[in-house]
C-alpha positions as CSV (number, residue, x, y, z in Angstrom):
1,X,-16.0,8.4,5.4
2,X,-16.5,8.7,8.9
3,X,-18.4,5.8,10.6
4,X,-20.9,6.7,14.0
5,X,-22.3,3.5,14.8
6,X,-21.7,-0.1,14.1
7,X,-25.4,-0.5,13.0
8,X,-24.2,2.3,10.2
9,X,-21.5,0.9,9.5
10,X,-23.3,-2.0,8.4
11,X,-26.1,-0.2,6.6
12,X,-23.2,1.8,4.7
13,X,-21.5,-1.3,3.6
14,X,-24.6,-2.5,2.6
15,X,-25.3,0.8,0.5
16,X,-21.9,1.3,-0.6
17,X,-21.7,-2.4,-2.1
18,X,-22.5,-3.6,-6.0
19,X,-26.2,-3.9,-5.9
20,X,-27.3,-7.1,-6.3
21,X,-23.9,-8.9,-6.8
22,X,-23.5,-12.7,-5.8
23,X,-19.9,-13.3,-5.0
24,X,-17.1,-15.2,-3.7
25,X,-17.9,-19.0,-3.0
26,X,-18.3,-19.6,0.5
27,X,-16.5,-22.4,2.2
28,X,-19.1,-24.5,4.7
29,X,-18.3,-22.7,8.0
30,X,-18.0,-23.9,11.4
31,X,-19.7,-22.6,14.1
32,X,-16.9,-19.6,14.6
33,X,-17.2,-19.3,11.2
34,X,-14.3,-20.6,9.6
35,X,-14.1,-23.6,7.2
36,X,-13.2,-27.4,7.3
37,X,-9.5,-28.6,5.9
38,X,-11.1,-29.5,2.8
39,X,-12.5,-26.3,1.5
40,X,-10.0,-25.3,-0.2
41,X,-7.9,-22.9,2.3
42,X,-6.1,-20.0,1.1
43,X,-2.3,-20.8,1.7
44,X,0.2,-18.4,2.1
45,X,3.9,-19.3,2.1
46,X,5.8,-17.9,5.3
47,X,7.9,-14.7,4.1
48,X,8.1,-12.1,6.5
49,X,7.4,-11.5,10.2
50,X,3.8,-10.3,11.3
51,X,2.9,-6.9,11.0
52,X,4.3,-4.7,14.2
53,X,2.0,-1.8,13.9
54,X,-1.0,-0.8,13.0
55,X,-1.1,3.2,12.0
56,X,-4.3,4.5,12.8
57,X,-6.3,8.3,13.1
58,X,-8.0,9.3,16.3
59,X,-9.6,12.4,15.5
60,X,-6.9,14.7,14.3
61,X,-3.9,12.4,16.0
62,X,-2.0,9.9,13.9
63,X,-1.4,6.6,16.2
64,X,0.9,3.8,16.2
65,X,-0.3,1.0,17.8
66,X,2.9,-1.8,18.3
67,X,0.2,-5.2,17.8
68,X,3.4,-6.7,20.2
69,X,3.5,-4.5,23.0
70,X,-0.1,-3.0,23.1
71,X,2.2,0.3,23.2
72,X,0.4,2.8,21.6
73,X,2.8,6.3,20.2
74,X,1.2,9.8,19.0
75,X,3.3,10.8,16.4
76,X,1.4,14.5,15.2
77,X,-1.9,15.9,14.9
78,X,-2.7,16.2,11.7
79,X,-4.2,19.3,9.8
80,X,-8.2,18.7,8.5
81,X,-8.0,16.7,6.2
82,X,-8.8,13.5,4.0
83,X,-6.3,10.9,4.6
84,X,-4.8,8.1,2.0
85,X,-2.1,5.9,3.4
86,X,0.4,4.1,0.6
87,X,-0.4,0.5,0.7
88,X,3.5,-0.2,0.6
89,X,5.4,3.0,1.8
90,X,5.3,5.0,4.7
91,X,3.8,8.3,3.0
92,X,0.1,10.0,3.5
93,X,-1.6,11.7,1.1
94,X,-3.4,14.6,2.3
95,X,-6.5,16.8,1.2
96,X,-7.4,19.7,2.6
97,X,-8.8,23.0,1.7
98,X,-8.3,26.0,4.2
99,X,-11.8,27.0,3.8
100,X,-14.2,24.2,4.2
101,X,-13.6,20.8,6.0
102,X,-16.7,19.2,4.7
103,X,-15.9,19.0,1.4
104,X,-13.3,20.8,-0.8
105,X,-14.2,23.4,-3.5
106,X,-10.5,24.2,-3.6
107,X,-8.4,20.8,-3.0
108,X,-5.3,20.8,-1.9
109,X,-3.0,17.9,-2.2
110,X,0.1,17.0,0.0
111,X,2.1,14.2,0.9
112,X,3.4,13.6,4.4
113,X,6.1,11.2,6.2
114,X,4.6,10.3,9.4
115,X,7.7,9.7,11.1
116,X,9.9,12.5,10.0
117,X,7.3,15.2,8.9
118,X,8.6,15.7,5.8
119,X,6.0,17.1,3.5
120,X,5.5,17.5,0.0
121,X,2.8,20.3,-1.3
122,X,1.8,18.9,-5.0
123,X,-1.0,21.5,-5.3
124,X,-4.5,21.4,-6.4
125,X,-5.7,18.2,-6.3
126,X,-8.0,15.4,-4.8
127,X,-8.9,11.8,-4.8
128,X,-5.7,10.5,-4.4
129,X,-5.0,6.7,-5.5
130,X,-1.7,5.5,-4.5
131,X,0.6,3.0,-6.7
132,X,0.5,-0.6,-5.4
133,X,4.2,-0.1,-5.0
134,X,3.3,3.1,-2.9
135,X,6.0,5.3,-5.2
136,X,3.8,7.8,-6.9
137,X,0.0,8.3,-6.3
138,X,-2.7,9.3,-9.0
139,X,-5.0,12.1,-8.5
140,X,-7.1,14.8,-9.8
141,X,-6.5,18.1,-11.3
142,X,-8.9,20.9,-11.2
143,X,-8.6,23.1,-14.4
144,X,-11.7,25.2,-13.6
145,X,-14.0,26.4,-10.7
146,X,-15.6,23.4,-9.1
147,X,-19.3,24.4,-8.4
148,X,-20.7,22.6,-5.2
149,X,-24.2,21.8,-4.0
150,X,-24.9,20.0,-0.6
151,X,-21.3,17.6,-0.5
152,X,-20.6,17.2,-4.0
153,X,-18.2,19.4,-6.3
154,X,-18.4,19.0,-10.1
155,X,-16.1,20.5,-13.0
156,X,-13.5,19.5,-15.7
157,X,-10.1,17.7,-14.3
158,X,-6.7,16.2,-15.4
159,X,-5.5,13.0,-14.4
160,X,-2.4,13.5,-13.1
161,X,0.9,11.3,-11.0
162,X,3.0,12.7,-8.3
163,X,6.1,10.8,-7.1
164,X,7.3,11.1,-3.4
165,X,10.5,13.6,-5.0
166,X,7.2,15.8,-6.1
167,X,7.5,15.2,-9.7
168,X,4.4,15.3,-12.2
169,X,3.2,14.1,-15.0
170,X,-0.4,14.5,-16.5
171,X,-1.6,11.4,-18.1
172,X,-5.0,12.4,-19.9
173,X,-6.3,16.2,-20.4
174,X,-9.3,17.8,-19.0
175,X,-12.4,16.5,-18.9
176,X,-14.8,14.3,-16.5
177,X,-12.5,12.0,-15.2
178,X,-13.1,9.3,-12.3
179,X,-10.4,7.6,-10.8
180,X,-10.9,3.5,-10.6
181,X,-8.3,1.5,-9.5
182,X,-4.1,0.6,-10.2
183,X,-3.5,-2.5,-12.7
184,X,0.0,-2.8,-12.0
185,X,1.8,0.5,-13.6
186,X,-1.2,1.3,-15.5
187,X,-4.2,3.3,-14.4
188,X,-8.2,2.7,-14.8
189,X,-10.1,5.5,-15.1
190,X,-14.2,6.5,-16.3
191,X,-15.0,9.4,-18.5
192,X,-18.5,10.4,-17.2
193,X,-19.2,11.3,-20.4
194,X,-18.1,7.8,-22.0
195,X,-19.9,5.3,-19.9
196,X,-19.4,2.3,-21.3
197,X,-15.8,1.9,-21.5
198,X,-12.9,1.8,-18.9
199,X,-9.9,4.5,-20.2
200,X,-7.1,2.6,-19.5
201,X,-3.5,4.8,-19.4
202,X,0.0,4.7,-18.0
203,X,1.2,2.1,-20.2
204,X,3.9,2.3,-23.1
205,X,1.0,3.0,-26.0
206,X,-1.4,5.9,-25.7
207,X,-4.8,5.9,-23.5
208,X,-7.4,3.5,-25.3
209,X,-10.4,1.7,-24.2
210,X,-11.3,-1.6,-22.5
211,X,-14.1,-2.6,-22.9
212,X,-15.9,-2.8,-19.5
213,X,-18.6,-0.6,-18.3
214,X,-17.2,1.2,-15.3
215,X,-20.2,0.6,-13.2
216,X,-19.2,-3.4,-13.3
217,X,-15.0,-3.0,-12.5
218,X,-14.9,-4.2,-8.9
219,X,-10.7,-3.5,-8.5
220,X,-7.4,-5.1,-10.4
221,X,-4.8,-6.9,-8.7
222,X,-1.3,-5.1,-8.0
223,X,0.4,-6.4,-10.3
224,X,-1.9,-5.7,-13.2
225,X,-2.4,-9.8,-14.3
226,X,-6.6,-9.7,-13.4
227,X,-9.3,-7.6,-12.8
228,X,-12.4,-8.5,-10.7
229,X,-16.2,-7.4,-12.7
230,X,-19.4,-7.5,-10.6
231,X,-23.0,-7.8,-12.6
232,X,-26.1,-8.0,-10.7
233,X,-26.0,-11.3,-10.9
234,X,-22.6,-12.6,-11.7
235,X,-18.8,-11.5,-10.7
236,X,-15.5,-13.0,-12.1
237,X,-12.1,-12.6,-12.2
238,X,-10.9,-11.8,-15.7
239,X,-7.7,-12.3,-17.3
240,X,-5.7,-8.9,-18.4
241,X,-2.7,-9.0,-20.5
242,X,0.1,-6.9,-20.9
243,X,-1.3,-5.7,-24.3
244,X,-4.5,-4.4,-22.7
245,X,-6.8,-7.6,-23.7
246,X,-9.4,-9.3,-21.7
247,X,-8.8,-13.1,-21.5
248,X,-9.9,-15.7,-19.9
249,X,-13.2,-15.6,-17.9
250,X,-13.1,-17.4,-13.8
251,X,-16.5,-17.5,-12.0
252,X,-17.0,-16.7,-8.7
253,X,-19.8,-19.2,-7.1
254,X,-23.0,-17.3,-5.2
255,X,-22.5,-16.7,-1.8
256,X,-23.2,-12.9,-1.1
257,X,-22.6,-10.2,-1.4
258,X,-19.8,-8.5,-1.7
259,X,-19.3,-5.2,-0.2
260,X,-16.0,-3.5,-0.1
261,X,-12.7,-5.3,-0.2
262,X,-8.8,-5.3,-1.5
263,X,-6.3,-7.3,-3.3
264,X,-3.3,-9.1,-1.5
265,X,0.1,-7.4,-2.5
266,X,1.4,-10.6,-3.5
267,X,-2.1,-10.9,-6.0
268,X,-3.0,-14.2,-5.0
269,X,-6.0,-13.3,-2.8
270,X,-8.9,-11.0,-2.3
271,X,-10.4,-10.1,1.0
272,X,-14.0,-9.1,0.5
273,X,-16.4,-8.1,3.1
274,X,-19.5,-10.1,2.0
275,X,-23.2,-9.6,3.0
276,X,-25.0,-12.6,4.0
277,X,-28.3,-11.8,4.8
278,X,-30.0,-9.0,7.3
279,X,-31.0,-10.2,11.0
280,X,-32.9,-8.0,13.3
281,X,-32.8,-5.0,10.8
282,X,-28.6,-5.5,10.9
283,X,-26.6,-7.2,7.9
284,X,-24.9,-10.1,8.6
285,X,-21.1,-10.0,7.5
286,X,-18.1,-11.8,7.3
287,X,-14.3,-11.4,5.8
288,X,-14.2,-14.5,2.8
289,X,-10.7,-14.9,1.0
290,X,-10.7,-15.9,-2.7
291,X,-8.4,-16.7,-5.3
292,X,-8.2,-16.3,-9.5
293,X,-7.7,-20.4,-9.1
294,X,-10.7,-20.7,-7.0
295,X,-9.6,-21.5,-3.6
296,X,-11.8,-19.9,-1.0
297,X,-12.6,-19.6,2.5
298,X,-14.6,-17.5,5.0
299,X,-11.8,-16.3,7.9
300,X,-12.6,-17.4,11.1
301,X,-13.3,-14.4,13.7
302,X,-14.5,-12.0,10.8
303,X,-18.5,-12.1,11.5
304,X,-19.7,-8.3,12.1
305,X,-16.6,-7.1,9.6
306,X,-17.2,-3.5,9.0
307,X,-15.1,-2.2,6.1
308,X,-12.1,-2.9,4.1
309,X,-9.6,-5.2,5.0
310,X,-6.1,-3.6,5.2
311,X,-3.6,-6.4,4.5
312,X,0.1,-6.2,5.6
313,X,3.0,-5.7,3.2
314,X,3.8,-9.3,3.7
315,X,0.4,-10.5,3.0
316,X,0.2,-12.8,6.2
317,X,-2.2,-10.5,8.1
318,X,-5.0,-8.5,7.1
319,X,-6.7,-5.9,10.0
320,X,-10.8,-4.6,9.5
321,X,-13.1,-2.7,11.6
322,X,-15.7,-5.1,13.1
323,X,-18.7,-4.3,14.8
324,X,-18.8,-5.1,18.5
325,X,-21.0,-5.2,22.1
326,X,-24.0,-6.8,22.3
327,X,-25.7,-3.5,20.2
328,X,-23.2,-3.5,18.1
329,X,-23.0,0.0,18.4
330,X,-19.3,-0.2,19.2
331,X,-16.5,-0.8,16.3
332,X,-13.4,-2.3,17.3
333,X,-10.1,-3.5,15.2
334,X,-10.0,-6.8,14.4
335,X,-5.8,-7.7,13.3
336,X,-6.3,-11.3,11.8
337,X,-3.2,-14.0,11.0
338,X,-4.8,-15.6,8.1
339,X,-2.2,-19.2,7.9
340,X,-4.4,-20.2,11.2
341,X,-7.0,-17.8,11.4
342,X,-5.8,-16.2,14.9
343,X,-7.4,-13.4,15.6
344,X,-7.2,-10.2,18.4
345,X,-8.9,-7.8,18.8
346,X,-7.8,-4.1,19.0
347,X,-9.4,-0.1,20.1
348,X,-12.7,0.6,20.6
349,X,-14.3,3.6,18.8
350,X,-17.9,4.9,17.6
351,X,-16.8,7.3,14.7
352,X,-13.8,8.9,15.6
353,X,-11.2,6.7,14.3
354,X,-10.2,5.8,10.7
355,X,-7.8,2.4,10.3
356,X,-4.9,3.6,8.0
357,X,-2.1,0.8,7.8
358,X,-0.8,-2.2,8.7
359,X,2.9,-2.2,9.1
């Protein structure tokens, strides 16, 4: 979704978030907002360098921004389209439909190199939901006419994968199919018509039901050990096994709430953009890190965060769009290394760019 002011931003955060959903324990902050050595600090063990790059859209034009240099590279202008980046391989997906650019009554889905061009036309198809391991990506099938009123499109789909060679495989039939999150190698999905279970499929038995109500399934960690469930008035990290069973219950303390956010790659941390409160018509917002084993901290330099963190593929870093200027009516990118809580800041922008990568 495109973004027009920072003050919107917020508002759409606010909208967009789990109504009424107390989450993440806050560490006590100092006055920039971080917390004191004893609030139980998020560590992560040194791996790999810092992320280079940062792969952005500008409009039509794919950027990459070198986070060393400041050097910033066009590599193609891209057709319209919606755009999915693979959290941990250099591929796009891409949706498009030749005749409308507002929403798509006839999806089409691609996937696109950056780098090389190299393109791969899957077919119909929307909502694309990569892998964690960014090898194949989920989507949707149309198997009928899609019948559209204002920006919405409704009709019968498949769930189906694509791998980056372009091969297929449909994973549950038609019907009224909602696309949830990745739990490792298996997929979380809603039936529209089922409510109150989560269709869980991808694994080595047939699709079966968990027994969560898909309104309350916040995300599930890449490698398919948790799952995070937000009530109006509780949230919790909850244990999944590899035979598909809910386990052990871990509370998350009140305070706020939380908004949009995503799993490290290594699935020891979540960064969540959490609401604290609304000043001057505005909500107040921050970036808090928090762990299945209860470690959790606010990150230092985050107030103003505007939507989901990205994290780098080494899970040192994580990058966020953060409003900006004394209105706020600016966003800008904020590229954060979390062992330290250094911060810079990156762009400036109103609505016309759309933070893809870190890389």
């Amino acid at each position: 979704m495109r973004l027009r002011t920072a003050a919107l931003v917020a508002a759409l955060v606010l909208v967009g978030g789990v109504a009424g959903v107390t989450f993440l324990p806050l560490a006590s902050p100092d006055e920039d907002g971080g917390s004191s050595p004893t609030s139980g600090a998020v560590r992560h063990p040194k791996r790999r360098p810092a992320p280079l790059s940062l792969l952005y859209l500008r409009g039509a034009q794919l950027h990459r921004l070198n986070l060393r240099t400041g050097g910033d590279e066009v590599l193609r202008t891209l057709p319209p389209a919606d755009v999915h980046a693979a959290p941990d391989s250099a591929w796009l997906a891409l949706v498009s439909d030749p005749r409308a650019t507002d929403f798509a009554a006839q999806p089409r889905l691609s996937l696109l190199h950056p780098d090389s061009g190299r393109r791969r036309h899957i077919g119909p198809g929307f909502a694309p939901l990569w892998r964690p391991d960014g090898a194949a990506v989920a989507y949707l099938r149309p198997v009928e006419e899609r019948s559209c009123d204002a920006e919405t499109c409704a009709g019968r789909v498949e769930v189906v994968t694509a791998g980056l060679s372009g091969e297929r495989e449909t994973l549950l039939g038609a019907g009224h199919w909602t696309l949830l999150t990745w739990a490792g190698p298996r997929l979380l999905v809603a039936d529209l018509d089922d409510p109150g279970a989560v269709t869980i499929t991808g694994g080595p038995g047939p699709p079966h039901r968990l027994p969560l109500a898909p309104a309350e399934l916040w995300g599930a960690s890449p490698d398919g050990r948790w799952v995070v469930v937000a009530r109006p008035r509780d949230a919790a990290f909850i244990a999944l096994s590899q035979a598909d069973e809910l386990g052990r219950r871990r509370g998350l303390m009140p305070g706020g709430r939380l908004a949009e956010g995503a799993w490290s790659p290594h699935s020891d941390t979540v960064a969540g953009v959490v609401l604290q409160g609304i000043g001057d018509g505005v909500p107040s917002s921050r970036v808090v890190l928090s762990s299945p084993d209860g470690a959790s901290r606010a990150l230092r330099g985050s107030k103003g965060a505007a939507g989901a963190p990205l994290w780098s593929p080494d899970g040192r870093a994580i990058a966020f769009p953060q409003a900006a200027g004394k209105a706020r009516d600016r966003l800008r990118a904020q590229v954060c290394i979390l062992e330290g809580s250094s911060c810079r800041s990156w762009l400036s922008w109103t609505d016309e760019v759309r933070l893809l990568r870190l890389e």
